[in-house]
N, C-alpha and C positions, 0 to 999 in steps of 0.2 A: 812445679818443675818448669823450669822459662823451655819456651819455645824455640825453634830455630831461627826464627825472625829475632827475637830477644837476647838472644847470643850473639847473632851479629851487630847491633845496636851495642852492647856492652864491649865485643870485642873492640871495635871501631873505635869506640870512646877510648878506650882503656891505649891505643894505638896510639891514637890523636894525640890525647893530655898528658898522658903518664910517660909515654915514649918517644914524644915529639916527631911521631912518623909524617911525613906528606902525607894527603891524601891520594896522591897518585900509588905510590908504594902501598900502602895499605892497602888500597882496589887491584894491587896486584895480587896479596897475603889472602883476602878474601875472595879472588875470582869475580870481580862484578867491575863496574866503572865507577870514575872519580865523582859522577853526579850522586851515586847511588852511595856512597859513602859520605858526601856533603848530606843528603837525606839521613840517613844514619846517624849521623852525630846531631844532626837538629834535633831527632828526634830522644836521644841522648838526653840533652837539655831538659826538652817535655815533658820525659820520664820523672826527670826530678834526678836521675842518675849522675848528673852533671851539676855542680853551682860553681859559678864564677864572684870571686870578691873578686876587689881592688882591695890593698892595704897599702895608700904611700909611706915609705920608710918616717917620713918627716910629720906625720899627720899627728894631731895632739889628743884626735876624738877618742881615744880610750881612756886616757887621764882627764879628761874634761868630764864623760860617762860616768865614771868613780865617784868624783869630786862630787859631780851632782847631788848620784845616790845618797852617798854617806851625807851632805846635807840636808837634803828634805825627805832622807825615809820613803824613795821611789824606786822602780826601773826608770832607766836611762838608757836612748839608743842616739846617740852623738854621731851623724852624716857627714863624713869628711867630703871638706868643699875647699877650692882654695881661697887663701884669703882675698882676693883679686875678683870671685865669682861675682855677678848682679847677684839682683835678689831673685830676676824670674830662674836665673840658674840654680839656683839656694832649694827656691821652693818648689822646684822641678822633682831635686836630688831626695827633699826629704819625701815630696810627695811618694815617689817612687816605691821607699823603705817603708814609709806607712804602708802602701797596700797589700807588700808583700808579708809584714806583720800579722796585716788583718786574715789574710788566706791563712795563717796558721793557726789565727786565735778562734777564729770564726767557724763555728762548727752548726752541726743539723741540730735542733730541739733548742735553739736560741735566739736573745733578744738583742738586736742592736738599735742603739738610739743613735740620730744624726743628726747634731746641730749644722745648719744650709751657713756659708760662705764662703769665701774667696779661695781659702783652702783646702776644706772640703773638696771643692768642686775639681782641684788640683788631684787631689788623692785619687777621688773618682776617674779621671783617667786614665790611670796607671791599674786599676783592679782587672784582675784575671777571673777567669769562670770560674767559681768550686761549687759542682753541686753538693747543694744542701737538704735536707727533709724536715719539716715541718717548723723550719727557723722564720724568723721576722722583722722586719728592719722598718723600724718609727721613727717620724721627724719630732725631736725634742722641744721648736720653736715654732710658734707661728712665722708669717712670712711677709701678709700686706701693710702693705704703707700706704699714705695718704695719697702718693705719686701716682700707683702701680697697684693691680692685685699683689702682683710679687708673689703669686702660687706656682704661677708656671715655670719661674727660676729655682724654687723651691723642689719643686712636683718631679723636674726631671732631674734632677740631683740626687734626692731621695732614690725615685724610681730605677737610676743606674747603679746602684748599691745593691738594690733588691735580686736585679737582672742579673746580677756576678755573682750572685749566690743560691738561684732559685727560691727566693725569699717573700713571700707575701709582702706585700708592702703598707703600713698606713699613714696615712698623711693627717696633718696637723690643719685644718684652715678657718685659722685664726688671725687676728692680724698681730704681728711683732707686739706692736704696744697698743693698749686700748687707749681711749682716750682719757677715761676716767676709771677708778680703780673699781666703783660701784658695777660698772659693766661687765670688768670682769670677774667679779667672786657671782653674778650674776650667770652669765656665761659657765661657769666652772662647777655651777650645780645643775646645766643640761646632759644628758644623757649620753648625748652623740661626742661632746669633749670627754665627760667621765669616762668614758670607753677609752681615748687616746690614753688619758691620761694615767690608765689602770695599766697597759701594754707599758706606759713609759716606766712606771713604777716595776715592774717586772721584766727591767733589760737587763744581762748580764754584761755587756760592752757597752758605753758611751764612750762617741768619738766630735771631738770637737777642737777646735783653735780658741786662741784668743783675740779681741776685738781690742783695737788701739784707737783713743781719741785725737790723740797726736800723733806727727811723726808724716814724710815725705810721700809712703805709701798710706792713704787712708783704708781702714777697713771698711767689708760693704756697709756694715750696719750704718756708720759717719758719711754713705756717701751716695746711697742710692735710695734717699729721702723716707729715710727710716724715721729720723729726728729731727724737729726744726731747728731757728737759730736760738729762741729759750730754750728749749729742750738742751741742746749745749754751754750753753752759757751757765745754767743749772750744775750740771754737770761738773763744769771747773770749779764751779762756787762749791762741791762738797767734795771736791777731792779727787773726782772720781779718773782712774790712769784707764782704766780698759773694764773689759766685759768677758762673761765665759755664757756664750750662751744665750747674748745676750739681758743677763742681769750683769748689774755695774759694779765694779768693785773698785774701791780705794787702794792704797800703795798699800797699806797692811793687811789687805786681804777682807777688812768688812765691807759689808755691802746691806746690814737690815735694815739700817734707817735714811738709805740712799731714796729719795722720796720718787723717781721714776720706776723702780724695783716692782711698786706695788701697782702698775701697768704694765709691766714685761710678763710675757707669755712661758718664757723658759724656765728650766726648773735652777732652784735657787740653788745653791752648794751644799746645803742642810742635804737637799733633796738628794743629790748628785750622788751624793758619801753610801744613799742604800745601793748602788750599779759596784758589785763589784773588781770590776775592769775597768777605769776611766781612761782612754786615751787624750794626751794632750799635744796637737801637731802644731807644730810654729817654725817659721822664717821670717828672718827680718829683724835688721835691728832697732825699727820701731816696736819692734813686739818685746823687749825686753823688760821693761817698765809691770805692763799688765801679765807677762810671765811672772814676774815675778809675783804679783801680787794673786795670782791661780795659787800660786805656790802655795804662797803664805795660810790661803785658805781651805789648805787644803787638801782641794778637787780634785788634785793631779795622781794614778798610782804608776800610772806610764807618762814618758815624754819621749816622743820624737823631733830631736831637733837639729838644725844644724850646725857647722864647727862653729863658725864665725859669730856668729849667736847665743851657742851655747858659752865662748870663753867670754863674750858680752855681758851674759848674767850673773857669772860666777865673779866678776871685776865690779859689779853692782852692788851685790851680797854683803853688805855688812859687816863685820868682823864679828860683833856679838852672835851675828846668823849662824857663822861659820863654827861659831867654837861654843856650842851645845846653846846658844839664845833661843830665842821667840819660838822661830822656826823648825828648829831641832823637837824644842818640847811639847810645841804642836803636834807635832807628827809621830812622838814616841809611840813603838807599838807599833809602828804599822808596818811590817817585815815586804823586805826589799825582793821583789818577785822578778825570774828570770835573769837572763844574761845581760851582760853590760856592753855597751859601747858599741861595738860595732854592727853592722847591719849582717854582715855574713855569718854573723853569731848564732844567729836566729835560728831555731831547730822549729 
């Protein structure tokens, strides 16, 4: 049975949205002042009692959502942006929709894995507190580079994830890429990695972006001395558009005989496909490329993306892609989970 305090928080709301009262008139209806009904309605919100969408009339993110799905055998959540937006406003908007995702998905007695960059690290400021019990949040990559440890850009990324959920936290510290592949099947029979690596194997969520080699915005991995200038040049010479996780994939989505693969620290797509909740976050329309090719391979069971982005990929898509090819029969089977399109959709 709600309280008296709980009645007034509900009345006030119920004033406010549903009956378009001031808040002065309503602090009349309730006998208090106008501060105390501004408190009131905040607190409305907090409850969870209150959610606010936007839906602009003009926006196309529900038909782009669809289109997705029904292509590659996903959930789709399409962040309407205008087309006019930058990109830090882009990945602002999805960041935003990601975290409020996560506080739904994310629950006590569970595993999240966290591939570390640019977006991530986006998402991460937007996450709200939900306590958790006995849940766990693992970095799926290593982090150092030849530059930098690159743990502590890592460490605290991770660790704000873990904080917004009361989450044990473990960390990965490894470096991004070994130097030679002997080192690390060498490494990867130590105790103290098999331990990560058994946690990473038993997450229920993986949350990660894609890595672009090209394009105006570089990703971190391209640009905070992760890879030399061989290492890249490499790279083009096999094809390679982007990364998930830092392992490399080509525009069709392979990546086994990409010969830096066997130095990446992150779990390959093979691996990816045991989590079963993969989130994939992206803005930017350098990222269209190596979306597409996540796609292809795959990794993806969620996508968070944006409009301008999202009608980007779907203008990339192949026609064969479109009409039951590659893509489609990659993916048969794999049943299209939750709501579509819109962020306010989200139960």
């Amino acid at each position: 049975m709600a309280t008296d305090g709980e009645q007034d928080v509900l009345r006030a709301a119920a004033m406010y949205y549903l009956q378009d009262m001031k808040m002065e008139v309503i602090a009349r209806h309730l006998h208090t002042s106008r501060s105390t009904v501004s408190r009131l309605i905040k607190r409305a919100r907090e409850m969870g009692l209150v959610e606010i969408t936007l839906r602009p009339a003009s926006s196309r993110a529900p038909g782009l959502g669809q289109s997705i799905s029904a292509t590659f055998g996903i959930s789709t959540y399409v962040v309407p942006v205008p087309d006019s937006a930058e990109h830090v406003e882009r990945l602002e908007q999805v960041a935003i929709t990601t975290a409020k995702l996560l506080t739904s998905w994310f629950d006590s007695d569970m595993v999240m894995g966290i591939a570390w960059g640019t977006t991530l690290a986006a998402v991460s400021r937007h996450l709200t507190h939900k306590p958790t019990r006995g849940s766990t949040v693992v970095q799926l990559n290593g982090a150092a580079n030849n530059r930098s440890s690159g743990i502590e850009y890592a460490s605290d990324l991770i660790s704000t994830f873990g904080t917004s959920f009361d989450a044990a936290v473990i960390h990965f510290p490894v470096p991004a890429f070994f130097d030679f592949p002997e080192t690390k099947a060498a490494m990867w029979r130590e105790r103290s990695v098999k331990r990560v690596l058994d946690v990473q194997r038993r997450a229920d969520v993986a949350l990660f972006s894609v890595g672009a080699v090209a394009g105006a915005v570089p990703s971190h991995v391209y640009s905070a001395g992760y890879l030399d200038d061989d290492d890249v040049r490499l790279l083009h010479s096999e094809g390679v558009v982007g990364d998930v996780c830092t392992v490399f994939l080509r525009a069709d989505g392979s990546y086994k005989d990409v010969a830096l693969n066997a130095r990446a620290t992150g779990p390959s797509p093979a691996k990816l496909h045991r989590v079963p909740r993969r989130i994939c976050v992206v803005a930017g329309d350098n990222k269209v490329v190596p979306l597409l090719a996540a796609l292809r391979s795959g990794v993806v069971t969620d996508l968070v993306v944006d409009e301008v982005t999202a009608s980007r990929l779907l203008a990339t898509v192949p026609a064969r892609d479109t009409s039951g090819g590659r893509v489609t029969r990659a993916l048969r089977g794999q049943p299209i989970r939750g709501r579509l399109g819109w962020p306010g959709d989200v139960q």
